[in-house]
Every structure is written in C-alpha cells, then in structure tokens.
N, C-alpha and C positions, 0 to 999 in steps of 0.2 A: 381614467376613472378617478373619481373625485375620493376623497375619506369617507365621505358621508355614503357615498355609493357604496366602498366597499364594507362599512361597516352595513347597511341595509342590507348587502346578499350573505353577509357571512351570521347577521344573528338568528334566519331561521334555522341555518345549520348548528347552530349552537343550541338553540332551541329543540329540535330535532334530536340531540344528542342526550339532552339533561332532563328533559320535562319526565312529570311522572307518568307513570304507567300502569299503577297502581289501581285504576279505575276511579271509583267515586271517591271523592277525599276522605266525605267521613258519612255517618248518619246523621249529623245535624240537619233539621228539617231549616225550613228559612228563617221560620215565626225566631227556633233557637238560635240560630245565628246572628238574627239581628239584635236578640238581648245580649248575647254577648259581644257582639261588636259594640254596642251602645255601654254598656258594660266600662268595654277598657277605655274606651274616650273621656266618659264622664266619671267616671272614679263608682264609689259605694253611693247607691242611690234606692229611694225606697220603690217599691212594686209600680205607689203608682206615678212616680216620676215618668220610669219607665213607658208605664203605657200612655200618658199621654205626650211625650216624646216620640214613641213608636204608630199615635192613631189607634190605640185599641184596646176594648174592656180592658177595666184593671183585673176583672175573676180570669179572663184567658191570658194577660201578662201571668198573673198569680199562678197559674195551672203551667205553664211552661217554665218559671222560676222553677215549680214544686220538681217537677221532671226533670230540670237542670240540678236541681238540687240532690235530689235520688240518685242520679249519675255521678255525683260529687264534683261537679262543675261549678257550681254555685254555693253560695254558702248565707245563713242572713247573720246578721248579730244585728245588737241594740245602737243603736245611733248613740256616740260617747256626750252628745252636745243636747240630746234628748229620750232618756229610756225609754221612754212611751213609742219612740218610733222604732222600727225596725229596715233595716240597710243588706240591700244584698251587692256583694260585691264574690268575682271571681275567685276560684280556688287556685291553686298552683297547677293541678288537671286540668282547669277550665282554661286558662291561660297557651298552656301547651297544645292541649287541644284546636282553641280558635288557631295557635299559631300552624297547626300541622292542617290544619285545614286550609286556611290561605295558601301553603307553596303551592309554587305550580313548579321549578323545577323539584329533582329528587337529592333531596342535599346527600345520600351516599355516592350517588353518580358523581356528582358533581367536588366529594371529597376525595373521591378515589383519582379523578382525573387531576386536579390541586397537587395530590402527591407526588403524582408523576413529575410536576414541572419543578423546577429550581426556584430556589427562593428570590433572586432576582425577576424572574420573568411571572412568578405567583404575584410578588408585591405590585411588578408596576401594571400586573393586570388588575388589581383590585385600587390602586391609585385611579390608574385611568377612566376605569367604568366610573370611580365615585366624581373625581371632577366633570366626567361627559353628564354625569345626571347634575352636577350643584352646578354646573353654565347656566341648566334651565331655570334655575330659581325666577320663580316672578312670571317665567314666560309658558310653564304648563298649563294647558284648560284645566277647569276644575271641575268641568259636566261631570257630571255620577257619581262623585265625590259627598259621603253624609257629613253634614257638620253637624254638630250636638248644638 
C-alpha cells in the first residue's frame, strides 16, 4: 500500500472521529454569509460595493447589513478618506461567527484528542499535514473558489 493509499483510507476515519455533530452551523441564511465572507476578503467596504460585488439591489444588500448589524456582526462607521461615505466592516462577533461557521471539524474533539498525544507526535502531526497541504501550492483547482 502506497502512503497516498494509506493516507486516503485513514482520513475518513479521522473525519468520522472529529467532524461536527452539532447539526446546522449556525442561522446565517446564505444572502448573510456571503456578505460576510465578501466582508473579510475585501476589508471595510461600502453597501453598495457590496452589492454589486455580490449581484444584487443595493436596498436587499442594505437590509441584510441592517440585520447583520442588529445581531452585532457588522458594524458601519464613516469612511476616514471620505465622511460622506459610510464602510461597513466586520465586528469581532461577526468574525468569530463566520469562523464558527466554516468548521467542519469540532475543534473540542479534536483538542481533547491533541492532549492525549505527546508533544513529539502532536508537532510532527501538525508539521506533516502542513507541508502535505504547502506541496500543493500551484497545483490545487481553484473551481468554487470566490475571488473579490
């Protein structure tokens, strides 16, 4: 059996072990998700950057801002380079938030089981996943990937 084989049959076990179980991640509906993923890409940007970045009225950007914002996920202030305009950018909730939304494993599972191991065999497992992912540099597709 090849490495590659046995990394193939051992990571849905690993998957299997760690993923969440939590059910749905969070309530962010889509329209919200994707302002806030457009959000941390692009820095502080105004409504209707936004919507025409995203395809859609700046009054339904505006109106999911406003509910992003009520939640205290977002936040607007004055643009420092122009008062007249107004910038919404991510709060420290909204940040945490999109991040807890993205896991898919359950980082307690996956701390608890860390604990268990020794520090040699924690490090050179977090060594080794990161070089197995930076070999691909260059050579991952990029389908479904948004670029701002």
């Amino acid at each position: 059996m090849s490495d590659a084989d046995a990394f193939c049959d051992l990571f849905p076990q690993a998957y299997l072990a760690f993923h969440r179980r939590d059910g749905r991640r969070s309530e962010l509906t889509n329209a919200s998700r994707a302002v806030l993923t457009h959000l941390i890409s692009s820095g502080p940007i105004t409504v209707g950057d936004a919507a025409r970045h995203l395809d859609r009225a700046q009054s339904v950007v505006s109106d999911i801002v406003t509910q992003l914002e009520g939640h205290g996920l977002v936040e607007r202030e004055a643009d420092p380079a122009d008062r007249r305009r107004t910038l919404v950018w991510l709060t420290d909730a909204g940040l945490a938030r999109l991040r807890n939304d993205s896991d898919v494993l359950d980082r307690a599972l996956v701390a608890a089981a860390m604990e268990r191991l020794d520090d040699v065999t924690r490090r050179g497992l977090l060594d080794g996943l990161t070089a197995l992912i930076t070999s691909t540099q260059g050579s991952l597709p990029t389908q479904g990937k948004e670029h701002p």
